[in-house]
TORMIVEX-721648 format. One line per field, with one value per residue (C-alpha): residue number from 1; chain; x, y, z; residue in one letter. Coordinates in Angstrom, 1 decimal, padded with zeros to 4 digits. Layout:
N
seq <- (NUM	...)
mol <- (A	...)
east <- (X	...)
north <- (Y	...)
up <- (Z	...)
type <- (A	...)
***
This chain:
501
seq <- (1	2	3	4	5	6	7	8	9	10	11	12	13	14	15	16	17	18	19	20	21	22	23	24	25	26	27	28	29	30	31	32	33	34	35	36	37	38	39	40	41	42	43	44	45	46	47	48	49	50	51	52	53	54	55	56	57	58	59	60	61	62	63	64	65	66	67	68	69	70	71	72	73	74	75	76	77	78	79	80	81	82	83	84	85	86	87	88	89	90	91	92	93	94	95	96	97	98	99	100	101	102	103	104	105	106	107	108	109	110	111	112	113	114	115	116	117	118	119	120	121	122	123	124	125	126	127	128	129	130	131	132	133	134	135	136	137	138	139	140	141	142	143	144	145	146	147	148	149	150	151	152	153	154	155	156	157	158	159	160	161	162	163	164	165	166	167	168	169	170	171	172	173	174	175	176	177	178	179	180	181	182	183	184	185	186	187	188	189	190	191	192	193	194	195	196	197	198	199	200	201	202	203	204	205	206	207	208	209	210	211	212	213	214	215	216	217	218	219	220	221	222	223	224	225	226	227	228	229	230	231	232	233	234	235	236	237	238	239	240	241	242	243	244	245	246	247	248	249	250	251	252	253	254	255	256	257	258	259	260	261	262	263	264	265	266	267	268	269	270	271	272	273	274	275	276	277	278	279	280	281	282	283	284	285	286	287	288	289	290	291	292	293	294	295	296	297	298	299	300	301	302	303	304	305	306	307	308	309	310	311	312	313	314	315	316	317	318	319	320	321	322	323	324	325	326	327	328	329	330	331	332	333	334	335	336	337	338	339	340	341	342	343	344	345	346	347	348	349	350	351	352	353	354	355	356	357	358	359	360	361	362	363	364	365	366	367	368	369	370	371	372	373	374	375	376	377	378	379	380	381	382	383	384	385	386	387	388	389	390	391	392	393	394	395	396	397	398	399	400	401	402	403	404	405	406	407	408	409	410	411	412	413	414	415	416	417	418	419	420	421	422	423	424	425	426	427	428	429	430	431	432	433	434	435	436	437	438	439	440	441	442	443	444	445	446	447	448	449	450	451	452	453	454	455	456	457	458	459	460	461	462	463	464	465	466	467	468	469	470	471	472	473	474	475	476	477	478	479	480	481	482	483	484	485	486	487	488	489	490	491	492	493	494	495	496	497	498	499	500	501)
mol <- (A	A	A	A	A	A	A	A	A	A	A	A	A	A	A	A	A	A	A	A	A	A	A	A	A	A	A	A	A	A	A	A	A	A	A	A	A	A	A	A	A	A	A	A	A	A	A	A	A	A	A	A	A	A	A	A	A	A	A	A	A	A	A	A	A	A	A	A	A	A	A	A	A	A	A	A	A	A	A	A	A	A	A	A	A	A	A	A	A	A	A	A	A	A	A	A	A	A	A	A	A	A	A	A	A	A	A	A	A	A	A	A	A	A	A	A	A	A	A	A	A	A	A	A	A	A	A	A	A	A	A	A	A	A	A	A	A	A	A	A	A	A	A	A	A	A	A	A	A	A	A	A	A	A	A	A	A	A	A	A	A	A	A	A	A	A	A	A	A	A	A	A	A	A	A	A	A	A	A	A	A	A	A	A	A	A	A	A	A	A	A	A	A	A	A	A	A	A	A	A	A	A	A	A	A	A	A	A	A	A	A	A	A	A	A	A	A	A	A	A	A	A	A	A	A	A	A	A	A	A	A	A	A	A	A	A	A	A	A	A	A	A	A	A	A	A	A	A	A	A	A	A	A	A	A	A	A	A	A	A	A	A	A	A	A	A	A	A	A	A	A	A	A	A	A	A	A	A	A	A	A	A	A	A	A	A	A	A	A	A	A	A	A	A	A	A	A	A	A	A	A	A	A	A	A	A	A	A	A	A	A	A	A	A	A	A	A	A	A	A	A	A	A	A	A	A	A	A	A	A	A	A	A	A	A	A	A	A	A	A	A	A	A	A	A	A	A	A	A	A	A	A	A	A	A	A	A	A	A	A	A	A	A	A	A	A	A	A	A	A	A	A	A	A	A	A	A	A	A	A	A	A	A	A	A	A	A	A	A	A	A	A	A	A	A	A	A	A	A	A	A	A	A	A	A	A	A	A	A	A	A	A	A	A	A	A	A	A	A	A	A	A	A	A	A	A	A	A	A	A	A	A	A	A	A	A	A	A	A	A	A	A	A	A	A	A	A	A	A	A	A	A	A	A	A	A	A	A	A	A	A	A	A	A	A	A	A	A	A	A	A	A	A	A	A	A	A	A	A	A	A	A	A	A	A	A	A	A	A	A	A	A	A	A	A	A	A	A	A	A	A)
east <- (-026.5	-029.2	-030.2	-026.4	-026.5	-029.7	-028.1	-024.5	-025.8	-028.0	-024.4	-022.7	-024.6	-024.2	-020.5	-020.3	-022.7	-020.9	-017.9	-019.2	-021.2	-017.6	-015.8	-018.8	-018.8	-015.0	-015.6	-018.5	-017.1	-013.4	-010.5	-010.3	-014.3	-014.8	-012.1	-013.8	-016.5	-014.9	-013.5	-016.0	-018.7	-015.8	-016.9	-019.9	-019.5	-017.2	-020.0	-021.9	-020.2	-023.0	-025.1	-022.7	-022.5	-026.4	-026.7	-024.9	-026.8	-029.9	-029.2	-028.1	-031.2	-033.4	-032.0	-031.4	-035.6	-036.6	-034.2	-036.0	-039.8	-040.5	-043.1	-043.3	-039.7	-039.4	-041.9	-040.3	-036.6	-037.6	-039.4	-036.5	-034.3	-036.4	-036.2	-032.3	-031.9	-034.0	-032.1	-028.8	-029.8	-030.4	-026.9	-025.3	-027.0	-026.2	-022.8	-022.6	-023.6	-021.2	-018.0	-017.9	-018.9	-016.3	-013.9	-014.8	-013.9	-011.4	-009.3	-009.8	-007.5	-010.2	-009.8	-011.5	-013.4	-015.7	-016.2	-019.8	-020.0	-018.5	-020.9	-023.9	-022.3	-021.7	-025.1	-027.0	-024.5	-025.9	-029.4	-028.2	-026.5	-029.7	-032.0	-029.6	-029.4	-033.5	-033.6	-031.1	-034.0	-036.2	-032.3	-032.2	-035.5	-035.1	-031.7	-033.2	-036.3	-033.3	-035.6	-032.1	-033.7	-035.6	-032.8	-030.8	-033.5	-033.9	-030.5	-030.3	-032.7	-030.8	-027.7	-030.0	-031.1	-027.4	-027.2	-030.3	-028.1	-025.4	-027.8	-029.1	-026.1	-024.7	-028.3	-027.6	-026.4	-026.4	-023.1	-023.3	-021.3	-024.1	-026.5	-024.8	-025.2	-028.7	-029.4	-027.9	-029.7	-033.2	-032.6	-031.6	-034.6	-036.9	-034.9	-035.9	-039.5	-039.3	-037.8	-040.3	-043.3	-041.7	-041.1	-045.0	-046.3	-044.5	-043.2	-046.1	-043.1	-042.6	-045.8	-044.4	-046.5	-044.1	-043.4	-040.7	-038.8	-036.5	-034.6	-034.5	-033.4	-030.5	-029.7	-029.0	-027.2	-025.2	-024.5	-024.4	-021.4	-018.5	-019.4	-019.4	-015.9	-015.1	-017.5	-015.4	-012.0	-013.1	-014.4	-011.7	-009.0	-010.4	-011.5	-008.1	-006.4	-008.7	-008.2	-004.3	-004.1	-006.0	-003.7	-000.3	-001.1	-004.1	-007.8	-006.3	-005.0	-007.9	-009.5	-006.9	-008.1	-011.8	-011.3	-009.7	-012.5	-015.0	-013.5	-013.3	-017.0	-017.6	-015.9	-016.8	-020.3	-020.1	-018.8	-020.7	-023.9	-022.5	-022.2	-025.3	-027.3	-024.9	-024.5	-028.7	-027.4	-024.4	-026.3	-029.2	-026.8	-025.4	-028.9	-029.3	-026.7	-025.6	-021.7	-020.6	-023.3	-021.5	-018.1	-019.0	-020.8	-018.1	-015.6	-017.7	-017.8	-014.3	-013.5	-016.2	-015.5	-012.1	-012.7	-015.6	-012.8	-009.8	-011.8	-012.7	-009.5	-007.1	-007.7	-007.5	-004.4	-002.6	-004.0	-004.4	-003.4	-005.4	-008.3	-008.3	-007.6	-010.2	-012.6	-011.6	-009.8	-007.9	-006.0	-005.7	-001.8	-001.2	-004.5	-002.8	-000.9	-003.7	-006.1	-003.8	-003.1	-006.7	-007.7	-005.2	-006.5	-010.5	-009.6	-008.0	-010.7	-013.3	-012.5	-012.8	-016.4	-017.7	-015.8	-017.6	-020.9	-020.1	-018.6	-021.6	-024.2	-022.7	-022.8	-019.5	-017.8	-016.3	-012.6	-013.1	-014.2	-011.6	-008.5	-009.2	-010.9	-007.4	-004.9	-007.0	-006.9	-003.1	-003.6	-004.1	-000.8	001.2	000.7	000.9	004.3	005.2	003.9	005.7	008.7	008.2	007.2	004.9	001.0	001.0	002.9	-000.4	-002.1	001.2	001.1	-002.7	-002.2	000.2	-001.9	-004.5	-003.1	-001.8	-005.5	-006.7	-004.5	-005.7	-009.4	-008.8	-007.0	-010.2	-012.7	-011.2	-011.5	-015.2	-016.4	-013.7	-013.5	-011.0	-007.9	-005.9	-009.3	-009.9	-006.0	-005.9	-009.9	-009.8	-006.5	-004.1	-006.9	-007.2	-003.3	-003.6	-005.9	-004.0	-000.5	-002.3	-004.5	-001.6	001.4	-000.3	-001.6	002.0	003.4	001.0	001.6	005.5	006.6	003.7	003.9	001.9	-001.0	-004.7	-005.8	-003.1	-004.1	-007.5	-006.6	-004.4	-008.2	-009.8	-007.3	-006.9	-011.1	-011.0	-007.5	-009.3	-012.4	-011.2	-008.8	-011.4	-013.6	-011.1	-008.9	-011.2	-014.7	-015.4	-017.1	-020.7	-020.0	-018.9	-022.0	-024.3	-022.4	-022.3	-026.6	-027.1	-024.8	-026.7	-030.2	-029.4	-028.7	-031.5	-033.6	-031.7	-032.3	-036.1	-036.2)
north <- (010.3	012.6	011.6	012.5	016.1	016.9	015.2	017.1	020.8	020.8	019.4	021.9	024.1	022.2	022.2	025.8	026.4	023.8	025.1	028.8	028.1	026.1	029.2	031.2	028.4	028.4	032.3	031.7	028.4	029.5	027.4	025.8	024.8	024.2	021.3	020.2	019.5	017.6	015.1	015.1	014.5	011.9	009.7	009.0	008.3	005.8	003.8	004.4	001.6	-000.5	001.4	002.1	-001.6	-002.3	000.7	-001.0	-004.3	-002.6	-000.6	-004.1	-006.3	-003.0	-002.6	-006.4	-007.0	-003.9	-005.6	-008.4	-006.9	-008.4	-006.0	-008.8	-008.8	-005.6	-004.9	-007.6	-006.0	-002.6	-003.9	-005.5	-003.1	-000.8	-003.5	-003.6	-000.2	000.6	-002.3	-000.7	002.8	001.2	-000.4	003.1	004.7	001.8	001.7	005.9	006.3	003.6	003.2	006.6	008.6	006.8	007.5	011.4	011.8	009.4	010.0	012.8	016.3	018.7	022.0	021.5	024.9	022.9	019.7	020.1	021.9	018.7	016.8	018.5	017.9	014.5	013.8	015.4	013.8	010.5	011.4	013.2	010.0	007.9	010.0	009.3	005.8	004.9	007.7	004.6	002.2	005.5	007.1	003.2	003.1	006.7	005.6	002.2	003.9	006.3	009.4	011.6	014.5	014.4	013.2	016.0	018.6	017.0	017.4	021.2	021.4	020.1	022.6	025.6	024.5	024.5	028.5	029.3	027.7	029.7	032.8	031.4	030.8	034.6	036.0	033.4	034.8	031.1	028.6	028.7	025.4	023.5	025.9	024.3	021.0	021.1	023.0	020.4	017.5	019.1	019.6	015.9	014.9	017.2	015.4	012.1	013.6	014.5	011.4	009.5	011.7	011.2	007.8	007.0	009.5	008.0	004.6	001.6	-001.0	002.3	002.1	000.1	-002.7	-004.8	-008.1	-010.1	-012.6	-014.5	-015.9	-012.8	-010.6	-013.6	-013.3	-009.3	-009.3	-012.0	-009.8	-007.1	-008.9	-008.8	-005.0	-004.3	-005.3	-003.2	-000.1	-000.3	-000.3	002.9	004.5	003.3	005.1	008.3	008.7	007.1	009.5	012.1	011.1	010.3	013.9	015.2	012.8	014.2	017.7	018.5	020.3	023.1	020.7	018.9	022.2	022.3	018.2	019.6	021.9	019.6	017.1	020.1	020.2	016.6	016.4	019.2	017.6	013.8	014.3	016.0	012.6	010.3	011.9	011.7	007.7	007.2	008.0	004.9	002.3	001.6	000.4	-001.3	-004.0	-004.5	-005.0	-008.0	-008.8	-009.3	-010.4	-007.8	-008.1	-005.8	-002.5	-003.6	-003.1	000.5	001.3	000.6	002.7	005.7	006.1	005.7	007.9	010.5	010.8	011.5	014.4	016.2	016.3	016.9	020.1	020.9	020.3	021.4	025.3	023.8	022.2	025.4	028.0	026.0	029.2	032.4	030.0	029.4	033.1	034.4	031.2	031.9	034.6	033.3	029.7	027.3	025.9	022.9	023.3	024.2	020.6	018.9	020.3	019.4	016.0	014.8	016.5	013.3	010.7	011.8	011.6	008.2	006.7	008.4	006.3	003.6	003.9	001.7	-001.3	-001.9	-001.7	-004.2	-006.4	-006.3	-006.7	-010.1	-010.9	-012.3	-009.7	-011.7	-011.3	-008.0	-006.9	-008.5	-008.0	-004.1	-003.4	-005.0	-002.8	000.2	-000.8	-000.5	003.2	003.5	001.5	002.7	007.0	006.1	004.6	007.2	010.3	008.2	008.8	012.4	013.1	016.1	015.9	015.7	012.5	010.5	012.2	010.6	007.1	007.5	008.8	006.0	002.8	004.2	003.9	000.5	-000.2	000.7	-001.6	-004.4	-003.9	-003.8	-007.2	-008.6	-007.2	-009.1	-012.3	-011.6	-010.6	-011.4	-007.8	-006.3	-004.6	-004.0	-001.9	-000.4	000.9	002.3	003.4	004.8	005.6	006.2	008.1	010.1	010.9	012.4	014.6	016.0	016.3	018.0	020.3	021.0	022.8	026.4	027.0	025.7	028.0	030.9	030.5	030.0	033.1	036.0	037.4	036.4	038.7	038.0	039.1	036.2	033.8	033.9	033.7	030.6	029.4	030.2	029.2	026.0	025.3	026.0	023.8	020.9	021.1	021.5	018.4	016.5	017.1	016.3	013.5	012.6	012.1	009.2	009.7	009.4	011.3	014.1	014.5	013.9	017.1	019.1	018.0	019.6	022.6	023.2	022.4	025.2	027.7	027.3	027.7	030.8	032.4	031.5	032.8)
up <- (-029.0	-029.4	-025.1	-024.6	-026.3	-023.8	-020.7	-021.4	-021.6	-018.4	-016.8	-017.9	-016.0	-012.6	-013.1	-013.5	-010.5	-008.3	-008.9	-007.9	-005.0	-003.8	-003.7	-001.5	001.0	001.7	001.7	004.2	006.4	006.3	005.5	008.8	008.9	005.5	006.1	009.2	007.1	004.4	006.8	008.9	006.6	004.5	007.7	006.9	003.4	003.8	005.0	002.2	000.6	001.1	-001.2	-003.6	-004.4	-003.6	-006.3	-008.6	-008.6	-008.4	-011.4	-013.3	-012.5	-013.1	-016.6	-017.7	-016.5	-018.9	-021.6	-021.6	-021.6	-018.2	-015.9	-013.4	-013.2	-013.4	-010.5	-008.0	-008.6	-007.8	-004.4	-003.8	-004.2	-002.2	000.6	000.1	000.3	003.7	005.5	004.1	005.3	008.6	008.3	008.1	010.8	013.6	012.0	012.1	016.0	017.3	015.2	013.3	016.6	018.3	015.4	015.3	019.0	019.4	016.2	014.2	014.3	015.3	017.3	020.8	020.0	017.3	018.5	019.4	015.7	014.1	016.3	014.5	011.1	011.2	012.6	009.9	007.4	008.7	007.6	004.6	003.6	004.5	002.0	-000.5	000.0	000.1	-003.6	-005.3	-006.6	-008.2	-009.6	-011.0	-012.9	-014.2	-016.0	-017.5	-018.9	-020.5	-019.1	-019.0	-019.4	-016.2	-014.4	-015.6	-014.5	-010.7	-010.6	-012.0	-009.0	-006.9	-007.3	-007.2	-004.1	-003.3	-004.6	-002.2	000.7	-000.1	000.3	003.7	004.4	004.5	006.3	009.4	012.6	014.1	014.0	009.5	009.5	011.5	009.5	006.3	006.9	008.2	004.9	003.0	004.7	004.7	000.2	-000.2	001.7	-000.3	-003.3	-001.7	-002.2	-006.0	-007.6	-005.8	-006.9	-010.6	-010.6	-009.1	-011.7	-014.7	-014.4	-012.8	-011.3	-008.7	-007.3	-004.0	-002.4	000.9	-000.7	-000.1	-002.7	-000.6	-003.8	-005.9	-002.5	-001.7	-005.7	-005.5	-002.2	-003.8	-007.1	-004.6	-002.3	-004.8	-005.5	-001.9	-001.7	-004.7	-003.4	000.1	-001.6	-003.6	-000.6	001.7	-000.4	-001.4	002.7	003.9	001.9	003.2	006.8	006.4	005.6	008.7	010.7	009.5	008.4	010.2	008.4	006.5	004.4	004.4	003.2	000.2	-000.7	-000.5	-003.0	-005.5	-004.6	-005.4	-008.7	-009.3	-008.5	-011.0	-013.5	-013.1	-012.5	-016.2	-017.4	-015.0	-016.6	-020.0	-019.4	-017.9	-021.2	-022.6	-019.8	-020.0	-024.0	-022.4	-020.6	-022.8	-026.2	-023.6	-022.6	-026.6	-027.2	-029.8	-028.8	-031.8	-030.5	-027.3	-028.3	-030.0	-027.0	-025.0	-027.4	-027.6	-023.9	-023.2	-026.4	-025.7	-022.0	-023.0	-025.1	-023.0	-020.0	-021.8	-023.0	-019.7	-017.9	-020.4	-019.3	-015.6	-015.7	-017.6	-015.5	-012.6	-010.6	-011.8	-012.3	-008.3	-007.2	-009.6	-008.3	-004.1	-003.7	-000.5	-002.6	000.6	000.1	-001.9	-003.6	-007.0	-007.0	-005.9	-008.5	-011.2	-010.2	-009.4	-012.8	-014.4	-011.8	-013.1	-016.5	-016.6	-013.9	-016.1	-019.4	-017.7	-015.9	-019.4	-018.2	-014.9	-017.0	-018.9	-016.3	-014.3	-017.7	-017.7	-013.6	-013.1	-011.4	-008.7	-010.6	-011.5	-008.3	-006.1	-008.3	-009.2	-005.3	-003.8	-006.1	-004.7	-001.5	-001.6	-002.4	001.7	002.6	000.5	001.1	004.6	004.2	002.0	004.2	007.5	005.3	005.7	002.2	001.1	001.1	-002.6	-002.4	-002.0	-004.7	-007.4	-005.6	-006.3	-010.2	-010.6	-009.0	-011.3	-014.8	-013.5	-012.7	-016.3	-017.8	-015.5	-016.3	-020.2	-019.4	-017.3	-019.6	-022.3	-020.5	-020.1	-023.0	-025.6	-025.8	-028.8	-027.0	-030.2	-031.9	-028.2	-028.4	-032.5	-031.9	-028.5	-026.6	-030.3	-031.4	-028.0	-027.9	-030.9	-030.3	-027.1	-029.2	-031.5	-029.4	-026.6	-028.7	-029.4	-025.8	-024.1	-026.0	-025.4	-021.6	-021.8	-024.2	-023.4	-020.0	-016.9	-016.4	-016.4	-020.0	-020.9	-018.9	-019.8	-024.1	-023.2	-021.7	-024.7	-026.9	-025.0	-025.4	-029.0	-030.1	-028.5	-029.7	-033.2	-032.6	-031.1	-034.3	-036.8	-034.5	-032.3	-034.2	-036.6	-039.7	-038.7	-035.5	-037.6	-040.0	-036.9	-035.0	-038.6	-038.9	-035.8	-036.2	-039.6	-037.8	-034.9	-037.6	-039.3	-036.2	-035.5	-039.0	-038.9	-035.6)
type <- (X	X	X	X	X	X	X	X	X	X	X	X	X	X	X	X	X	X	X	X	X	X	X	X	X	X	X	X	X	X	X	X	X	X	X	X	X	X	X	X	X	X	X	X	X	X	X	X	X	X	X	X	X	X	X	X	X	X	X	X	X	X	X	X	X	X	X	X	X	X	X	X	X	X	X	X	X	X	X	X	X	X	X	X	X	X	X	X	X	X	X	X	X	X	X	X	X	X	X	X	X	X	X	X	X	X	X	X	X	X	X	X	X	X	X	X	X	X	X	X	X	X	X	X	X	X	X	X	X	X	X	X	X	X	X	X	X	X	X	X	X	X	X	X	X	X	X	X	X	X	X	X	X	X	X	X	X	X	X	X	X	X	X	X	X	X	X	X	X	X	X	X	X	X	X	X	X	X	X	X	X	X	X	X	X	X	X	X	X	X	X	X	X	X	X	X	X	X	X	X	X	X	X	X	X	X	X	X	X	X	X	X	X	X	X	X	X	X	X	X	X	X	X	X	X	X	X	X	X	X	X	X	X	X	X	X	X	X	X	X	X	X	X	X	X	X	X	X	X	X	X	X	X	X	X	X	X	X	X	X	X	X	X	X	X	X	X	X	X	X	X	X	X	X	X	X	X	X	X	X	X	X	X	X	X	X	X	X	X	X	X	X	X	X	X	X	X	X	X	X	X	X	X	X	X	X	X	X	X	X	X	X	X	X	X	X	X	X	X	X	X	X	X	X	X	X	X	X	X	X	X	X	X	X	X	X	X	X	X	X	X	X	X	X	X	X	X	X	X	X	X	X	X	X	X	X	X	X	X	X	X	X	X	X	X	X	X	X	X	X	X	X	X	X	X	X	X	X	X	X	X	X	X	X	X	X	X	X	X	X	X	X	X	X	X	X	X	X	X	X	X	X	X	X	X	X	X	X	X	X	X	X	X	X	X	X	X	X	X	X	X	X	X	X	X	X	X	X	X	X	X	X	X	X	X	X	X	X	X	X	X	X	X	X	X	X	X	X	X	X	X	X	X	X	X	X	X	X	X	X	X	X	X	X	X	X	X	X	X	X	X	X	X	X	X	X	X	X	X	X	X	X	X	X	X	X	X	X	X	X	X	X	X	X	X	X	X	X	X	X	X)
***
């Protein structure tokens, strides 16, 4: 818990920055370029599903090795992985110059004025992507060695490199949305460049020597395979949807689905970090077999992940619209909806990041994979039925909303299967437990926003009072016993810093 607390506070921070350096760049790009990019740059990451399942194996075999005490093993993964990781890079860039080109002149809505603009985008969104995809195997061994702290200050480097784009951004006289993405490429590449000093500094199995270990490589790819089909059906929803909307509405509204992706980034990246000081724990409790630290693991996540985002979100979804006018001034259309409905969608995917862990700690996730990848793939069909129907762009965002809380309930189902895993304590423990908190949390702020006029001064009190209702529920709902006396330890620590001080 303690690895959590330093993790969580360094997030907070990002969020907060993400979220303003959002509003300068729509201020900066405009509404129409600032969608350009989001689809435009969506292209290219819907390749990147090959390193989203490669990550995933890599951060499995990285972890289970350590688990067991194994350098040698733990030496041969991470040169695999390395070797993985290049050819997957290399995968993405043939793939990026002949099928995405041909898809970004061939089918995307973009005004003829910035075709050449969106040329220079998605090239340096290919080499952006490529950086990230070769920094996987260091990311991997940072988490196992549970080093959170350093991974939480790369990455507060990383977003204020993102504020001093912003200022670059506003001195440029050049085209800024080219100017943006070559900024954005040339800081993931110097990111490239600091994990790797940090890993080769600090951790020996970094220190890469070419090898190759034909049965280990064959074994990963293999482990790999049934998350690639699960990493393309994530990626080929949340970009269909993306390039649905540019197909039927055009990029302004792609600009209002960028924004609510900003603030879904903000937001899950909080929680994503939050897990990653767990899932390490996750896989070596199954690694020792310690089912019952598994379990509790797995209930804290989903349980904790809950309450951080319910606290975050809860003043979103109320004041969804004087948080965006204060945040960008100019609100593009349908960004209020779409804000409101992702903010569900991240909460309910969120709770259940733990269950993947533990899927892939055991290494049969061929069920889990293909049966929750193919009810995600239907995301795709089904909003294009539904917008050829001539419904509104906020359609897709309920069909998504709804094929995800059907989703949940499928993985507690599979999970169960794998690990005999306990779904009557998971629903008293975790998801009674959670509904009470919000019933108890949501009256005072609903009624603050319904009976006191709308003005600013109002809006932000049902904020505040929105923070504080949850917090307390969470503390006296939402915290067990020893969760409580650890929180009250630490308040009563701090204050007696504070007064020595």
């Amino acid at each position: 818990m303690r690895d959590t607390v330093y993790f969580t506070l360094p997030m907070l921070f990002m969020m907060l920055v993400s979220l303003y350096t959002s509003r300068v760049i729509l201020a900066a790009l405009g509404i129409e370029d600032f969608g350009i990019y989001n689809v435009v740059g969506g292209v290219i990451t819907m390749f990147g599903f090959f390193n989203g399942a490669m990550s995933s194996s890599t951060q499995r075999y990285i972890t289970f090795a350590l688990g067991k005490g194994d350098f040698n093993q733990l030496q041969k993964v991470f040169q695999t992985s390395v070797n993985i990781h290049l050819l997957v890079a290399l995968v993405v860039l043939f793939l990026g110059e002949t099928v995405g080109l041909w898809f970004l002149y061939e089918k995307m809505v973009i005004p003829s004025s910035r075709i050449e603009a969106a040329f220079w985008v998605y090239q340096f969104s290919i080499v952006t992507m490529m950086a990230m995809i070769v920094s996987v195997p260091y990311n991997a061994v940072i988490i196992a060695h549970e080093k959170m702290s350093a991974f939480a200050y790369i990455s507060v480097l990383e977003v204020l490199l993102k504020l001093g784009i912003v200022y670059l951004l506003y001195l440029t006289e050049s085209d800024k949305l080219i100017v943006y993405a070559a900024l954005l490429c040339a800081m993931q590449l110097l990111i490239r460049v600091v994990y790797g000093r940090y890993c080769s500094c600090y951790f020996k199995e970094t220190h890469y020597v070419y090898g190759w270990d034909s049965r280990l490589f064959k074994e990963m790819l293999c482990f790999g395979g049934w998350n690639l089909w699960g990493g393309f059906a994530t990626v080929f929803f949340s970009q269909g949807i993306n390039i649905l909307l540019n197909m039927f509405f055009g990029p302004v509204v792609n600009a209002a689905r960028g924004i609510a992706i900003q603030v879904q980034g903000a937001v899950v990246q909080f929680s994503i970090n939050f897990q990653t000081a767990l899932n390490p724990q996750i896989t070596k409790s199954y690694a020792l077999g310690d089912f019952t630290y598994m379990y509790s693991l797995i209930f804290r996540s989903s349980r904790f992940t809950f309450l951080l985002l319910a606290i975050i979100s809860l003043p979103i979804l109320l004041e969804t619209d004087m948080i965006l006018r204060l945040w960008l001034k100019t609100v593009p259309h349908y960004t209020v909806l779409f804000v409101r409905l992702m903010l569900c969608i991240v909460i309910i995917d969120a709770m259940a990041g733990a269950f993947m862990v533990a899927a892939q700690s055991t290494g049969r996730i061929r069920v889990y994979q293909s049966v929750i990848g193919g009810i995600l793939l239907s995301i795709v069909p089904i909003s294009y039925l539904v917008l050829k129907l001539g419904a509104e762009p906020s359609s897709v965002f309920v069909v998504h909303l709804f094929i995800c809380v059907f989703a949940f309930i499928v993985r507690l189902f599979i999970i169960h299967s794998m690990i005999s895993f306990p779904l009557r304590s998971y629903f008293y423990q975790v998801l009674l437990r959670c509904l009470f908190v919000l019933l108890l949390a949501i009256p005072l702020p609903i009624v603050l926003l319904y009976v006191l006029p709308a003005t600013l001064w109002i809006g932000l009190l049902v904020c505040v009072v929105s923070v504080v209702a949850m917090l307390l529920s969470s503390f006296v709902i939402g915290l067990t016993g020893d969760e409580k006396k650890f929180v009250i330890m630490k308040m009563k620590e701090l204050r007696k810093k504070n007064f020595n001080n």
